[in-house]
Residue, then its C-alpha position, 0 to 999 in steps of 0.5 A: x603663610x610659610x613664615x607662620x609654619x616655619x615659626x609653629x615649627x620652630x617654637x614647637x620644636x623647642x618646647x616639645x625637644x627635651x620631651x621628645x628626647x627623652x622619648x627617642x632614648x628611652x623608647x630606643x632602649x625599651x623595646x628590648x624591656x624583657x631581655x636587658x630586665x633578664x640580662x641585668x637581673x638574673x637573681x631575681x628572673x632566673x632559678x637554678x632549681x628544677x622541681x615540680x612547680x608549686x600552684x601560683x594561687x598558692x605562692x601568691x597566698x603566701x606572699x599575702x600572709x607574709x605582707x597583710x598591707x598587699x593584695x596579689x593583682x597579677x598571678x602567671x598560672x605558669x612559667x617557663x622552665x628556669x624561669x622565676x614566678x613573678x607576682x604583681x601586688x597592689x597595696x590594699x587601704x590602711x585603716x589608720x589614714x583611709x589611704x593605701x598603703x605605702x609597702x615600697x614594692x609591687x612586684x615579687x619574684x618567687x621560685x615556683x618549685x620551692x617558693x621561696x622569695x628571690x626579691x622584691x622590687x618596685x616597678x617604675x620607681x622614681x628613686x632609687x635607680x638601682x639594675x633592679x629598677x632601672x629598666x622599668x625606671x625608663x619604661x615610665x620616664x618614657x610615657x609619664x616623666x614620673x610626674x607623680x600623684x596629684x589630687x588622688x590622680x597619677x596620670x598627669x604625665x601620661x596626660x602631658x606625654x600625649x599632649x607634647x604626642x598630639x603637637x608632635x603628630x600635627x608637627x610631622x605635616x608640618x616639618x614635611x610642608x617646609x621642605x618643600x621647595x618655596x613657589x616661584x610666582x608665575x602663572x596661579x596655579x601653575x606649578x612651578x618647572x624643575x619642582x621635583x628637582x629642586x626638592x631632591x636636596x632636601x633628601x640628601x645629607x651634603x658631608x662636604x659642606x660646613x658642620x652647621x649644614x650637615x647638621x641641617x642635613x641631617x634633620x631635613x633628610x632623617x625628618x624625610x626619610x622616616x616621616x611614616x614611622x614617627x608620624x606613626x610614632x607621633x599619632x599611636x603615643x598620643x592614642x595610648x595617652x589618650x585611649x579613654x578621654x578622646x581616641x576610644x569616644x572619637x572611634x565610636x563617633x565614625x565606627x563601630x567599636x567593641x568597647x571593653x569593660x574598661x572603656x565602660x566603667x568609671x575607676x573609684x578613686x585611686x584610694x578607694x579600691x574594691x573589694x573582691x566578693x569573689x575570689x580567683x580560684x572562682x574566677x578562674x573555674x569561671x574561666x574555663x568553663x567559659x574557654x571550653x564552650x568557646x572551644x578555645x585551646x589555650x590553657x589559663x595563662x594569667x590572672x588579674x584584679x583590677x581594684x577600682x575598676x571592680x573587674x578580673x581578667x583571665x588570659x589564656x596562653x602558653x607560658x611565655x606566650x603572653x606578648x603573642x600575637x604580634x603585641x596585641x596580647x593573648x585572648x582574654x575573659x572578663x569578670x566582675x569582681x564583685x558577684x563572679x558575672x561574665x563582662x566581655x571577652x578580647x581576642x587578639x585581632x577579632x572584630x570590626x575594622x575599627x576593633x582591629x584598629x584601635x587594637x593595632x595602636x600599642x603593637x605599631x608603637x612598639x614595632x612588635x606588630x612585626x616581630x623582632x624586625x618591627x622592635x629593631x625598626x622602632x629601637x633605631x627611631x627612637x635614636x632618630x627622634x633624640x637625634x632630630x630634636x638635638x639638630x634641631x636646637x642647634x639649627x634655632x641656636x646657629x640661626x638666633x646667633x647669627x641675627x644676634x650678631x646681625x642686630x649688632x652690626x646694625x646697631x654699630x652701623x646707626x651708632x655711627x651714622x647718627x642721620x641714618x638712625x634717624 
């Protein structure tokens, strides 16, 4: 049995490595997504100018006349001083092809004070790789590889990800198993004396020994060490990847769970988004009107459409607070887009066990669960998973060698003892 786990893991390990690489590097880097996108792009996130601030609705307006091929999707109702406005779009259907669209960005930055555009830029683009670009260009190479578009569907590498995320979780039993100290055949049963013992080497990274045995070192005990962070790692990128096909239906199979409109409506195809029959200033007045009977006291931070799933959402926070609440995000209100009609809320660690669950999967991968700790955690692991699938390789590499090597004597040997070949 453990040569049939020693092969999954080893023949797992190579097919998933360049992906989980990738992952480890990527996810080492984005954890600090909002403070490297400011540092290399100040031109397009800071303003110089400190005048009254222009409505946003109004900005995005503009942006609209400006460009008739996009919509605004996402609107910050404020920013925080010296900071610029930054809008999301989306393409709206080209009436010549019955296609969206193709305006080569989707998210503008504008000054709030006089209007005025400070850039455009196209937010996880593939090519090409510019300071503009390049951070969101890792945030999406860590989740989708940039697998694009295939029959009217994007999620194909978001899909891929959480596959290579589901072997890597069953993998991390795996690996754990391996360490352990093969049984010695005594008594059934019987465990066997100096177990515990014989298991701390595994533990240890030997720097006296030869460099292909630090390297096996290395991979066994870094794997040991921080075994609860990347199973954490393994299972919560698998449940993001897989949220609405099987993580949200398997929680409501065991528990009960606050399904939001998301979860409950089923997106037109990606070429046919909505339209809105109410607008955002609507939706908003809406909004409030629903906070205050609530008795919420955080002012409408932000605003959204989401044009095939049909529904708006209106974020309550301060500027700048939009990543409150330890990754879970701000209180939020939804909307249907087409008739104005109230669809659900979701506040930030409110409800059953199993809502508090499935919200607590994207703060635990991202480490902001614990603030700036759990990112500097979850930036040193993703160094430990790049770290763990390049040993790894060179263990299956020195190991293919030396039976290559093994089978080449052997033969040598038969060649020249013809009777003991036969």
């Amino acid at each position: 049995m453990r040569a049939f786990w020693t092969l999954l893991h080893r023949w797992f390990g190579l097919g998933a490595a360049v992906f989980l690489f990738i992952a480890g590097a990527t996810g080492a880097v984005i954890s600090w997504d909002h403070e490297l996108d400011d540092l290399l792009n100040p031109h397009l996130t800071h303003v110089a100018g400190t005048g009254q601030a222009l409505p946003s609705l109004e900005l995005a307006r503009r942006v609209e006349e400006r460009d008739p091929r996009v919509r605004a999707t996402f609107i910050p109702l404020a920013v925080e001083p010296g900071e610029s406005l930054s809008l999301f779009v989306w393409p709206r259907v080209d009436p010549a092809t019955g296609r969206l669209f193709e305006p080569g960005y989707n998210q503008v930055f504008l000054d709030p004070a006089t209007g005025e555009e400070l850039g455009r830029r196209e937010w996880g683009a593939a090519w090409p790789i510019t300071t503009e670009t390049f951070i969101s260009f890792l945030y999406k190479l860590h989740y989708s590889l940039h697998i694009p578009e295939i029959a009217g569907i994007d999620d194909w590498g978001l899909w891929f990800m959480g596959i290579v995320a589901a072997g890597w979780t069953i993998d991390c039993f795996v690996g754990a198993y391996l360490t352990l100290p093969a049984r010695r055949r005594r008594g059934e049963g019987e465990v066997p004396r100096g177990w515990w013992r014989r298991w701390a080497p595994a533990w240890k990274i030997r720097t006296d020994g030869s460099a292909y045995r630090i390297n096996f070192d290395i991979h066994r005990a870094f794997g040991l060490w921080t075994w609860a962070m990347l199973f954490i790692l393994a299972f919560t990128a698998f449940t993001l990847a897989y949220y609405r096909e099987v993580f949200m239906p398997a929680m409501q199979l065991v528990s009960s769970v606050t399904p939001s409109p998301f979860d409950t409506r089923t997106p037109t195809p990606l070429h046919e988004p909505m339209e809105p029959g109410i607008d955002f200033p609507g939706i908003i007045g809406r909004a409030q009107a629903e906070a205050a009977r609530r008795g919420w006291e955080e002012p409408v931070g932000s605003v959204f459409f989401s044009p095939n799933y049909g529904l708006y959402g209106v974020n309550f926070h301060h500027p700048g607070d939009d990543h409150g609440a330890a990754g879970v995000g701000p209180a939020r209100l939804y909307f249907d887009s087409t008739d104005g009609r109230y669809l659900g809320d979701r506040q930030p660690w409110v409800g059953t066990m199993a809502d508090l669950f499935v919200q607590a999967q994207f703060p635990l991968h991202s480490g902001r669960i614990l603030g700036v700790p759990g990112r500097i955690l979850v930036s040193l692991m993703g160094v430990v998973v790049a770290a763990l699938s390049v040993t790894g390789v060179v263990i299956w590499a020195r190991k293919r060698r030396a039976r290559l090597s093994r089978d080449i004597r052997r033969g040598a040997g038969a060649a020249h003892h013809p009777v003991a070949a036969e």
